[in-house]
PyMOL CGO cylinders between C-alpha atoms (Angstrom):
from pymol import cmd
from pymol.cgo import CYLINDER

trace = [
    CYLINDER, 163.76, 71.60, 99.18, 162.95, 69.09, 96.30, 0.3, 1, 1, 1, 1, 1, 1,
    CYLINDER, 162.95, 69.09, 96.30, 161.48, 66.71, 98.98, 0.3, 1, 1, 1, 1, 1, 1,
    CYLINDER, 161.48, 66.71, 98.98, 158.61, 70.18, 100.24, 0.3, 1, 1, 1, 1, 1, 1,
    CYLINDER, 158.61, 70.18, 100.24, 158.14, 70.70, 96.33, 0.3, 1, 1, 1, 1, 1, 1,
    CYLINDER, 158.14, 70.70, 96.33, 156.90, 66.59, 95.68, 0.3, 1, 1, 1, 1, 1, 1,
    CYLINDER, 156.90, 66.59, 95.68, 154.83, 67.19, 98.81, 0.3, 1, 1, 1, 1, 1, 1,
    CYLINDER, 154.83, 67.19, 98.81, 153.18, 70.54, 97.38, 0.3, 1, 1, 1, 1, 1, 1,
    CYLINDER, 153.18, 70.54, 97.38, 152.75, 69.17, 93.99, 0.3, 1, 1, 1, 1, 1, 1,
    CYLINDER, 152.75, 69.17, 93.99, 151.47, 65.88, 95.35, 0.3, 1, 1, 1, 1, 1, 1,
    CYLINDER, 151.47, 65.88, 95.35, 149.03, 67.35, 97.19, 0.3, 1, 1, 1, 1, 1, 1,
    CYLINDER, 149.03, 67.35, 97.19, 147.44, 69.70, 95.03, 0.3, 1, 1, 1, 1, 1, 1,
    CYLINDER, 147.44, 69.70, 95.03, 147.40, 66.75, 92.36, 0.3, 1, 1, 1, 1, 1, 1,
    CYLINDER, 147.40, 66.75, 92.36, 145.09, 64.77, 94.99, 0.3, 1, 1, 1, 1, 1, 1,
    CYLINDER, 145.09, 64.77, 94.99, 143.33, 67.62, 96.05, 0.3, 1, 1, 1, 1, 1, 1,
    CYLINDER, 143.33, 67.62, 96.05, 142.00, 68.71, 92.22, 0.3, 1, 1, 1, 1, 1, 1,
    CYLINDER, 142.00, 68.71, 92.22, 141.24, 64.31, 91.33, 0.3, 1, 1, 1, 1, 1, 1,
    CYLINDER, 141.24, 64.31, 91.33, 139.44, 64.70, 94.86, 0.3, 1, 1, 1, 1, 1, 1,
    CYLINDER, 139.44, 64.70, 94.86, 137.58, 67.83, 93.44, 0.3, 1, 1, 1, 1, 1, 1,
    CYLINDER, 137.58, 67.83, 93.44, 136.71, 66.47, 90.18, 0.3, 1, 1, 1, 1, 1, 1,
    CYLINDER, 136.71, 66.47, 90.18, 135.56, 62.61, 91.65, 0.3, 1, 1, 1, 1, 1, 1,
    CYLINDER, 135.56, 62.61, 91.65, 133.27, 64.71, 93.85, 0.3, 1, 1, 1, 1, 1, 1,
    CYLINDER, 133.27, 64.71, 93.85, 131.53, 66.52, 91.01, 0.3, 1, 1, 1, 1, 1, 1,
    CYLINDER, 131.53, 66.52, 91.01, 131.81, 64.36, 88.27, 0.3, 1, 1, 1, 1, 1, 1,
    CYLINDER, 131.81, 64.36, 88.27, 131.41, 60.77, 90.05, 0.3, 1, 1, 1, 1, 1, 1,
    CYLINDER, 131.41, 60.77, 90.05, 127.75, 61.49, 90.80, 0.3, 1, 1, 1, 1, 1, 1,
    CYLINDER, 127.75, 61.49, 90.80, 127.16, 62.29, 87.25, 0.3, 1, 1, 1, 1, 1, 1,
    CYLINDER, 127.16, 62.29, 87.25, 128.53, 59.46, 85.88, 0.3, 1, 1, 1, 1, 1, 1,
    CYLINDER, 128.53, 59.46, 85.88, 126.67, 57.43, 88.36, 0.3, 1, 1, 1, 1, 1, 1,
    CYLINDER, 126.67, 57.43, 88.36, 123.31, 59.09, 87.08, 0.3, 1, 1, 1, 1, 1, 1,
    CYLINDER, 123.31, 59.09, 87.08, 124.19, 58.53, 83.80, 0.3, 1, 1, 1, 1, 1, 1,
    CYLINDER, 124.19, 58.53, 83.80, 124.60, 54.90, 84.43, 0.3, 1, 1, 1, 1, 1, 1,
    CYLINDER, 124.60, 54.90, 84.43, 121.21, 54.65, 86.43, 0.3, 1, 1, 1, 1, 1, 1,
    CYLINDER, 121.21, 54.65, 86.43, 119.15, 56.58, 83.85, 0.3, 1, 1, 1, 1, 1, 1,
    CYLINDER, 119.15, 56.58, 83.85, 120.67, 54.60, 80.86, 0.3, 1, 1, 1, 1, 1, 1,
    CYLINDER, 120.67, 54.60, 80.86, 119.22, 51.28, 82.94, 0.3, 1, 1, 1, 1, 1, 1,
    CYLINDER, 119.22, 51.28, 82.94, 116.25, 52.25, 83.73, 0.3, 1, 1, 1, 1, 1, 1,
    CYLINDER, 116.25, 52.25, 83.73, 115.50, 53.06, 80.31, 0.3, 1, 1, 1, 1, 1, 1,
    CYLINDER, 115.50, 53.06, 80.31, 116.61, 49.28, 79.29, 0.3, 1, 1, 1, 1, 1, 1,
    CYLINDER, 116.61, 49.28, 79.29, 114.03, 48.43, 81.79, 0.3, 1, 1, 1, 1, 1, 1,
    CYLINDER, 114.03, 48.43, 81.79, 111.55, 50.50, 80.70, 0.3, 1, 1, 1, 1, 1, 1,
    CYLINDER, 111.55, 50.50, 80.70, 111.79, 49.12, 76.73, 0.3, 1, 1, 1, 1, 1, 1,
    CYLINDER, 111.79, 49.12, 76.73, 112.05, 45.61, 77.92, 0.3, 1, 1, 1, 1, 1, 1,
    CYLINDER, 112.05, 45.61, 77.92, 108.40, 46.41, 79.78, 0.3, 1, 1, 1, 1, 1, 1,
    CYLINDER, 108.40, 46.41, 79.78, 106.89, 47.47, 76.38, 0.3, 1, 1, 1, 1, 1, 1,
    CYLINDER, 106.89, 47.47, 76.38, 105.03, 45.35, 74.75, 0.3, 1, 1, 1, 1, 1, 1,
    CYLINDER, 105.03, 45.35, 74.75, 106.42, 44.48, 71.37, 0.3, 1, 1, 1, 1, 1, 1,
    CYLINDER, 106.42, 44.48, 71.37, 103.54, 44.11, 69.74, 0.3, 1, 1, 1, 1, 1, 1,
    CYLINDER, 103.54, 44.11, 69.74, 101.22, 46.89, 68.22, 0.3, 1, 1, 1, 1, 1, 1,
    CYLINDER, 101.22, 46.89, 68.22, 98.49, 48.53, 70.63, 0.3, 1, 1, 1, 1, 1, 1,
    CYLINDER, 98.49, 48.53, 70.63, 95.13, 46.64, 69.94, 0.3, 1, 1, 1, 1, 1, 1,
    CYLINDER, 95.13, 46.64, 69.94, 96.46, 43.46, 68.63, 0.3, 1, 1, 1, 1, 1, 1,
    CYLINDER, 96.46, 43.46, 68.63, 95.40, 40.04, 69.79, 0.3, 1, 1, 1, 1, 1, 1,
    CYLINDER, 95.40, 40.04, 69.79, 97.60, 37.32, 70.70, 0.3, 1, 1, 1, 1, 1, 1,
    CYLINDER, 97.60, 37.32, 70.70, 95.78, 33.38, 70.32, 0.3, 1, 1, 1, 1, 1, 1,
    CYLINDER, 95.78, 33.38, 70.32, 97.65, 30.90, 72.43, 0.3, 1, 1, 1, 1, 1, 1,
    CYLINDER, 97.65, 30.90, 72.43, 97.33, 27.62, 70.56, 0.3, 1, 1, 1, 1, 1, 1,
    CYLINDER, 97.33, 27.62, 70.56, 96.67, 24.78, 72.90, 0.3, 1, 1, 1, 1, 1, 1,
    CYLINDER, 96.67, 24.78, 72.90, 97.43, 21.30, 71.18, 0.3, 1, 1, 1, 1, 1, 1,
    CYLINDER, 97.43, 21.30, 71.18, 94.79, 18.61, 71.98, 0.3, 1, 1, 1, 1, 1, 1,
    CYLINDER, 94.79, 18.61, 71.98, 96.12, 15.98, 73.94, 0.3, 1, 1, 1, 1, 1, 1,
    CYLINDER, 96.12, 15.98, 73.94, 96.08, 12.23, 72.35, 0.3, 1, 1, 1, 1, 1, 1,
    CYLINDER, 96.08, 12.23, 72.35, 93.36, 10.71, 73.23, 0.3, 1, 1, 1, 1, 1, 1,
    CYLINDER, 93.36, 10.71, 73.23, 93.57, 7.16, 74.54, 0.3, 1, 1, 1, 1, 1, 1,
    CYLINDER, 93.57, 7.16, 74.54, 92.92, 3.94, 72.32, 0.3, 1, 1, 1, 1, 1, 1,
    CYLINDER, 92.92, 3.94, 72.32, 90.74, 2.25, 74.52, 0.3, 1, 1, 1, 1, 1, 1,
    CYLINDER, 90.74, 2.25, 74.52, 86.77, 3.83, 74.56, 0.3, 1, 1, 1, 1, 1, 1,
    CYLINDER, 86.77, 3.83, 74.56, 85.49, 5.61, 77.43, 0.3, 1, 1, 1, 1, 1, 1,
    CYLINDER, 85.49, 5.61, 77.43, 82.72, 3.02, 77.37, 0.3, 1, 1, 1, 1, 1, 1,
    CYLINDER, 82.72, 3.02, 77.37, 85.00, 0.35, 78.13, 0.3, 1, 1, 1, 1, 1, 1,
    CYLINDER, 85.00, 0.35, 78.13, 86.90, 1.81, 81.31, 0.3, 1, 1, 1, 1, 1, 1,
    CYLINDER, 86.90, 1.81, 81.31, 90.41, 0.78, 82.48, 0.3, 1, 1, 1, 1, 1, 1,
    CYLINDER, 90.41, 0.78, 82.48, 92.23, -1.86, 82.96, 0.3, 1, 1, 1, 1, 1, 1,
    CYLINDER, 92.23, -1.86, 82.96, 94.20, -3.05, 86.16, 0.3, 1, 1, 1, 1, 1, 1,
    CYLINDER, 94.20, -3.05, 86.16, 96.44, -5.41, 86.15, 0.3, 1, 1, 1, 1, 1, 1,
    CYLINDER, 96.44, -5.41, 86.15, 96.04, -7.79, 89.48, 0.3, 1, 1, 1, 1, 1, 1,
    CYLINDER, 96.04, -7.79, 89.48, 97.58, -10.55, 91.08, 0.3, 1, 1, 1, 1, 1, 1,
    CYLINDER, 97.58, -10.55, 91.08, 95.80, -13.69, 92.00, 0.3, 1, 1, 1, 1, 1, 1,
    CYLINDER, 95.80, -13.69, 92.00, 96.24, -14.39, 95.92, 0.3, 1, 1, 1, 1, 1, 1,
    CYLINDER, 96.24, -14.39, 95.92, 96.04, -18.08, 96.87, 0.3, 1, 1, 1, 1, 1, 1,
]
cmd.load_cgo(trace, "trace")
């Protein structure tokens, strides 16, 4: 008799956590998708205000201490 009585009361127990993981697992996973896409979302948004300009500031390279109008120098080798 005690052994039917675990069986009943072990059964509806997984029956109603079956019931409730079938109704409230896809909300949670909804929840979950929603709350990421709206991370995505902000991290799409520009930051700054709407009709501001953004200047990239490009740093001149150094320019080289020997004049264009002298050209380069190699180094050789003399062959005998």
């Amino acid at each position: 008799m005690l052994l039917i009585r675990f069986l009943l009361i072990s059964i509806c127990i997984l029956y109603i956590i079956r019931s409730l993981v079938r109704y409230l697992l896809p909300v949670l996973f909804e929840s979950v998708v929603n709350k990421a896409q709206q991370q995505q979302y902000q991290q799409q948004q520009p930051k700054r205000p709407e009709g501001a300009i953004k200047v990239d500031y490009i740093p001149q390279g150094k320019k080289s201490t020997v004049p264009d109008s002298e050209g380069e120098f190699v180094d050789y080798e003399e062959v005998k």
